[in-house]
Structure formats: structure tokens, C-alpha cells
MARVEX-590664 format. One record per residue: x, y, z of N, C-alpha, C in turn. Coordinates in steps of 0.05 Angstrom, whole numbers, plus 5000, padded with zeros to 4 digits. Layout:
<rs>
XYZXYZXYZ...
</rs>
This chain:
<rs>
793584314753793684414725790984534718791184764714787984884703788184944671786384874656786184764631784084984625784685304605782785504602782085444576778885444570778985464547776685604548774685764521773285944524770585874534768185904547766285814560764985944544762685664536760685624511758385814519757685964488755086044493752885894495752485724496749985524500750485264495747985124500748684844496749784724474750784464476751984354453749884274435750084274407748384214386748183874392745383724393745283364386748083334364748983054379751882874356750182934330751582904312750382744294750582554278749482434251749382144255752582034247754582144241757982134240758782084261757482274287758982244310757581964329754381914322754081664335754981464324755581444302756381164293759481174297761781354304763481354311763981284339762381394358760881284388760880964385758980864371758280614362760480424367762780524346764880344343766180424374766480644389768480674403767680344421765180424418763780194453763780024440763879904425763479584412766779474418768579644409770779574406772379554436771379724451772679794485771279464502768979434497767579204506769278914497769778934467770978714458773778684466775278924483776478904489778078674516775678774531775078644561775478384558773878254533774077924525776277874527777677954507779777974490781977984513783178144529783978204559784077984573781277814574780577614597782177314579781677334562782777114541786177084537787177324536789777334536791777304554790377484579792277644603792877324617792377004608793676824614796276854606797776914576800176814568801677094570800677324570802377534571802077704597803777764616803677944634803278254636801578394654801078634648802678844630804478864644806679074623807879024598807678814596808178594565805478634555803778564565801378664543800078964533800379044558800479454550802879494529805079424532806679414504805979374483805379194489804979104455802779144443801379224455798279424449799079554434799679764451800980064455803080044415804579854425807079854400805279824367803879544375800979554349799679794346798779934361796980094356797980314342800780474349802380634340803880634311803480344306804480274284802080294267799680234268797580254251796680604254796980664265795580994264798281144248800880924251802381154233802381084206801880914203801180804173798780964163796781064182794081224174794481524170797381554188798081814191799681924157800781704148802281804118799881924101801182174088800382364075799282564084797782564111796382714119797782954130796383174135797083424138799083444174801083554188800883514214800983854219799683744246799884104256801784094279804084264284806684234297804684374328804684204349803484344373804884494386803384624406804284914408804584944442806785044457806585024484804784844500803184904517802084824532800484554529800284544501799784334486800884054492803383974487805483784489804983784523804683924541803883914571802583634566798883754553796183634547796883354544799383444514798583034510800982924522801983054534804082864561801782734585800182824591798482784603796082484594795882554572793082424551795382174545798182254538800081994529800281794553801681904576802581844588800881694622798881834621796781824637794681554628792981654604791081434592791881244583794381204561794981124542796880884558798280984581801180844587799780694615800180904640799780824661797280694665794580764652792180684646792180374642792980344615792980044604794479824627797179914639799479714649797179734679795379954691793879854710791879644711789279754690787879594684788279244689790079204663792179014670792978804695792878964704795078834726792578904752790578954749788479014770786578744763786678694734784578434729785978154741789278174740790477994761789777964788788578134800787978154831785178114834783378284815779878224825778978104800776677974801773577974785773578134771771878104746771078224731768878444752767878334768765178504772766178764787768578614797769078864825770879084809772279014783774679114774772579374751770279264740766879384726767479634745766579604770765979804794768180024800769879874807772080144809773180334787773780214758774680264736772480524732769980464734767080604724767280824747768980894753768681114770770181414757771281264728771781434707770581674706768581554695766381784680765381944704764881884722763382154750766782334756768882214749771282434752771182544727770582444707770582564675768482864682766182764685764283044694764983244709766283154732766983374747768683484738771983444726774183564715773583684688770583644678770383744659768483934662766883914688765784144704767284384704768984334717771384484736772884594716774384454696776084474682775784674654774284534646772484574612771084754616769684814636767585034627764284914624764184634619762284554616759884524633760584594660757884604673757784344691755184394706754484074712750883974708750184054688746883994675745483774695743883804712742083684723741383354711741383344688740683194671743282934671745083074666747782964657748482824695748083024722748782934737747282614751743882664746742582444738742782224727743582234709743982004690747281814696749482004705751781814717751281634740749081814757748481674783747181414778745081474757743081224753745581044735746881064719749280864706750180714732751780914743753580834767752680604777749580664786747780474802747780144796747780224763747380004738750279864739752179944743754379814746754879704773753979844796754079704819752879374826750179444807748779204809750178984787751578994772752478834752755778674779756778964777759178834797757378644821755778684835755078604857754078344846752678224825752578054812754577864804757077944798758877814788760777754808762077974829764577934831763877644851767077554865767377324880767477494905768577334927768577384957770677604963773077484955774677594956774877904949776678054958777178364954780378314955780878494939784678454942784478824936786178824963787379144958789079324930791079144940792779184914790779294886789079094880787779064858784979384864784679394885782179614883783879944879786979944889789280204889789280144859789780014843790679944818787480104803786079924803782480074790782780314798782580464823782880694830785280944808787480784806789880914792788680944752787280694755786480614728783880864719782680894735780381034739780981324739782281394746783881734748784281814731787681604719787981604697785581744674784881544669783781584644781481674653780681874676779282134668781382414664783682414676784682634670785782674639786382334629787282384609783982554576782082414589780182524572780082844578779982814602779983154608782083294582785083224589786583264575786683334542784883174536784483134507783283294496781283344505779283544499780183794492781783914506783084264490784884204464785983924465787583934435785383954418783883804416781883724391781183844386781484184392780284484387782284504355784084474358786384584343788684394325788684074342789683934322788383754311789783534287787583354280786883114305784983004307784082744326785782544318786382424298788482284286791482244296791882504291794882634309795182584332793582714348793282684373792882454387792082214370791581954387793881884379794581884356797581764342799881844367800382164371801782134390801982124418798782074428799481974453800181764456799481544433798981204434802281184439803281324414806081364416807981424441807381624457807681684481807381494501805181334506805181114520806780824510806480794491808680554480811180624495811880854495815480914509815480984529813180894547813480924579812780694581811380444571810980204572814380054564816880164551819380054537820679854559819979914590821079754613820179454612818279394598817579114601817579004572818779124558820279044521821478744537823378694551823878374550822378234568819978284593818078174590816378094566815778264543815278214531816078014502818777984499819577804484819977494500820277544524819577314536816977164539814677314540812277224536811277174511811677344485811277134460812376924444814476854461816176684456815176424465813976484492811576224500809476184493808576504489805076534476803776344467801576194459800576054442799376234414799076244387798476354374796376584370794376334396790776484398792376664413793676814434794176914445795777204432797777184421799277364399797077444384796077344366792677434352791577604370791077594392789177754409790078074420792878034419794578204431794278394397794478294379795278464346792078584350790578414359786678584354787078754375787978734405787678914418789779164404791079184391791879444376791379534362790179354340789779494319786179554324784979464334782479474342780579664360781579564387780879774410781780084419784780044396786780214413787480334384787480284360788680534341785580544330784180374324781480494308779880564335778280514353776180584379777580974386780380904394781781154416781381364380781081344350780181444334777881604332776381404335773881394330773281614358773581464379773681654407774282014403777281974391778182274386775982424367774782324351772382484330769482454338768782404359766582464377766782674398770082604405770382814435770183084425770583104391771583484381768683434386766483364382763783404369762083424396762683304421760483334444762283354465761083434498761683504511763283284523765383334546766483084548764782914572763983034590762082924603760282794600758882864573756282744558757282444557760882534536761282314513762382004546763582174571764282014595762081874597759981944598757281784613757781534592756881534576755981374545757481154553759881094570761480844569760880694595758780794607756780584624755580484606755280444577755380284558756379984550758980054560761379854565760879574575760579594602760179294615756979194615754379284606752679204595754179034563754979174544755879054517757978834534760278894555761878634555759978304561757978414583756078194584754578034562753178154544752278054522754677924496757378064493758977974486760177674499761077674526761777384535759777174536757377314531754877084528754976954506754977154480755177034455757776814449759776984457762576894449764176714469763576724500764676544512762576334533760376384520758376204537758176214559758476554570758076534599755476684608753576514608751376614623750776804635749877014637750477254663747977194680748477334708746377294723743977504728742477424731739277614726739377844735741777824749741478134768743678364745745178284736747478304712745278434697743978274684742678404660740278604675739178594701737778854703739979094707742378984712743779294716744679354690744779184675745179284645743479474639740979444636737979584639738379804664739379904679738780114688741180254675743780064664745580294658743880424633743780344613741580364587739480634591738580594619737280774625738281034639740680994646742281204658742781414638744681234618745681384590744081564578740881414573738881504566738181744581737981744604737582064624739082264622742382224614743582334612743382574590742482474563741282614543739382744548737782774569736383004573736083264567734783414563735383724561733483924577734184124587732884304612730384404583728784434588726984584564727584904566727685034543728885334541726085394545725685584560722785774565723986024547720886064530721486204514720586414522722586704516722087054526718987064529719287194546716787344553716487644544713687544527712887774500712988134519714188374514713588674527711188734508708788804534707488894522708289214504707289244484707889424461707389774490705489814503705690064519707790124537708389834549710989744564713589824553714589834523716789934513717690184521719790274523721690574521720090634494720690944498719691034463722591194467722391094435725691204424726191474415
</rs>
């Protein structure tokens, strides 16, 4: 699928402070997620919990969606968010999922994070956007930062199943960002998450009586967690997400979520008393510093003055 859209005259203008604090919430909320995931994915099974995400989340963005204006999409469009629905939204979540069943947190960090270096490139390739020296820098040094966190954390074990799953999880949701990016030219961000979320809820419909069979056992803390992971991570964050992606490059905005498993670390510290190990928190610190490189900018050299005898005479 080649995805045309017009190739920028120059660089992108710095976020600004709307779009970082929208950034802000995306990563606070994606991180809290992970907890939230590790806490639950006892009482509910993968495809039962991508449901019912998916079903919360759809229900709260359409409640956000009344009154507001819609814009009816246009060909190639409905392609896009078959892609962004069905890709990120559906197959994404029920992997994730069902990949934290098989590995570690550390090892599941590692493969998942292979997101964003496919995000760059398809948005290389795709978008028009280039590949900035700066930007290619700064994934490497993240990447690095996540290697050392996984390598810190995970256990002995490796389970295949579970590294094909991260891999599938990881695709996913770079094609689907890829994806996203040419709507947000033309429809609202709102819309567009509303109906992919929507879109994925009805490719997740196969595990609807997994799912009533699992909250039927659930324990309460568990149902609670499943209503935050929708209304939380997945109708306000994939929001918040959509109104950063119109505003910066997608590559840029890909890097920024080597953000992610630095915040899940300091989050299970606070909230589930799990200590991390020394090597954890320096790769937190190089992701920090990755992100940071990433923002870079090539310095514009400025024209070189014609001397005035040097001119054509008119």
C-alpha cells in the first residue's frame, strides 16, 4: 500500500505547549496501562480483555462524539482506517495480550519497542518525511535504553510463540500509526479514533462469550481495571495521541514512546512496590536521552551574501 501525500517544504515547526501536554497524557496513560494489563490479565483472557477495552473505549468517545461536527470519509480513506481499526486497535491489543502470557515484562519492553524504528521508516518511505540524522540517532540510542531495561528484567526463559506475537504486536501498530497520519489531514482526530476503536471492538466480537464468562468470575478490582483501561488509555491517550500526530511528524511523535517503559518502571515502583534493578533505571536514562537526541535539529546555514559586482545587471 503506498500512502501519497504532498512532501513538506521544510521542517516541521517545535509542538507546542497543547501538543506537549497532550504527548504528556498520551505516555502517562500508555505506561499506566502496562500496570493495569499486569494486574488484570490474571482474571480476564487476552481476547476478552481487548474486548472489552475496545467496547469501553468506543462507548466513551461516542458519548464525546455527540454534537460534534462529522466529516463523511472519502475513498481511500475507509482503506486508512481499516488499517489504523483493524491493525492497531484490534489485532494490536488481542496480541500484546496474549504475548504478556508467554514472556516477561522485559523481553515483551524489547520486541513491542521495535515499533517506533518501523514507525520511522514507513514514515520515511511512506509520508514523505525523510530520515533526519538526528531522528535516526536518537531511536538507536532509545532502542539501546530499552535493550538494557529488557536485559535487566526479563527471566531465562524465551517462548517463541510469545516473541511471533511482540513481533505481530509491533508491526501492527506501526502500520497502523503510519495509517493514521493521512486522515488527520482532513478529518477530525476525535472521529478518527472513535472509528477505529470502533472498528477494532468488531473484530475483537469472537471472544464476546469469553468475555462474559470471565466477568462473571472476575473479582471487582479486576472489572475496575478493565473500565480504566478504556476509558483511560484507549478513548482519552489514542485522543490525545490523534491531536499530537496532526501537529508533528510521525516519526518524531514514534520515538517519544521510548518514553513508555522508563514511566512503566517508576510507575510499578510507586504503585506496586517493585523495585527495579540498577541497570533498569540506567536504561531508563539512556532512553531519556535518546528521546532527547531525537529533537535535534541540522542548523540551517544561512545564504551566502553575492557580492553586489557579482550580480547580473538588469
Amino acid at each position: 500500500m503506498t500512502i501519497q501525500v504532498p512532501l513538506r517544504a521544510g521542517p516541521a515547526a517545535s509542538p507546542d505547549g497543547r501538543t506537549i501536554a497532550a504527548l504528556v497524557v498520551t505516555l502517562l496513560a500508555w505506561a499506566s496501562a502496562f500496570v493495569a494489563i499486569r494486574g488484570v490479565g490474571q482474571d480476564l483472557s487476552p481476547g476478552a480483555l481487548a474486548l472489552g477495552r475496545l467496547l469501553i473505549g468506543t462507548a466513551v468517545l461516542g458519548l464525546l462524539m455527540v454534537g460534534r461536527g462529522w466529516v463523511r470519509p472519502q475513498g481511500r480513506e475507509w482503506g486508512l482506517l481499516a488499517v489504523c481499526g483493524i491493525g492497531w486497535f484490534g489485532v494490536y491489543n488481542v496480541a500484546l495480550n496474549a504475548a504478556e502470557q508467554h514472556l516477561d515484562a522485559g523481553t515483551t519492553a524489547m520486541l513491542v519497542n521495535i515499533g517506533p524504528i518501523l514507525i520511522a521508516v514507513f514514515a520515511g518511505l511512506l509520508l514523505g518525511e525523510g530520515f533526519p540524522r538526528w531522528l535516526i540517532a536518537g531511536i538507536t540510542v532509545a532502542f539501546a535504553g530499552v535493550v538494557l531495561i529488557g536485559v535487566a528484567t526479563r527471566s531465562a526463559e524465551t517462548d517463541l510463540v510469545g516473541v511471533l506475537l511482540c513481533v505481530v504486536a509491533a508491526v501492527t501498530y506501526a502500520a497502523g500509526v503510519v495509517a493514521q497520519k493521512p486522515l488527520l489531514r482532513r478529518l477530525p482526530g476525535l472521529q478518527v479514533t472513535f472509528m477505529a476503536c470502533a472498528t477494532g471492538a468488531v473484530c475483537c466480537l469472537p471472544w464476546a462469550g469469553a468475555l462474559v464468562d470471565d466477568l462473571a468470575a472476575a473479582p471487582a478490582g479486576s472489572v475496575l481495571g478493565m473500565v480504566y483501561l478504556g476509558a483511560v488509555p484507549t478513548a482519552l491517550a489514542f485522543s490525545t495521541w490523534a491531536y499530537a500526530l496532526r501537529r508533528m511528524d510521525a516519526g518524531k511523535l514514534g520515538v517519544t514512546t521510548y518514553l513508555v517503559p522508563p514511566l512503566v518502571i517508576l510507575l510499578g515502583w510507586l504503585l506496586l512496590d517493585e523495585v527495579p534493578p540498577a541497570l533498569a533505571l540506567v536504561g531508563g536514562a539512556v532512553c531519556l536521552a535518546g528521546v532527547a537526541l531525537s529533537r535535534r535539529r541540522d542548523r540551517v546555514r544561512p545564504p551566502v551574501p553575492v557580492p553586489q559586482e557579482a550580480r547580473p545587471m538588469v
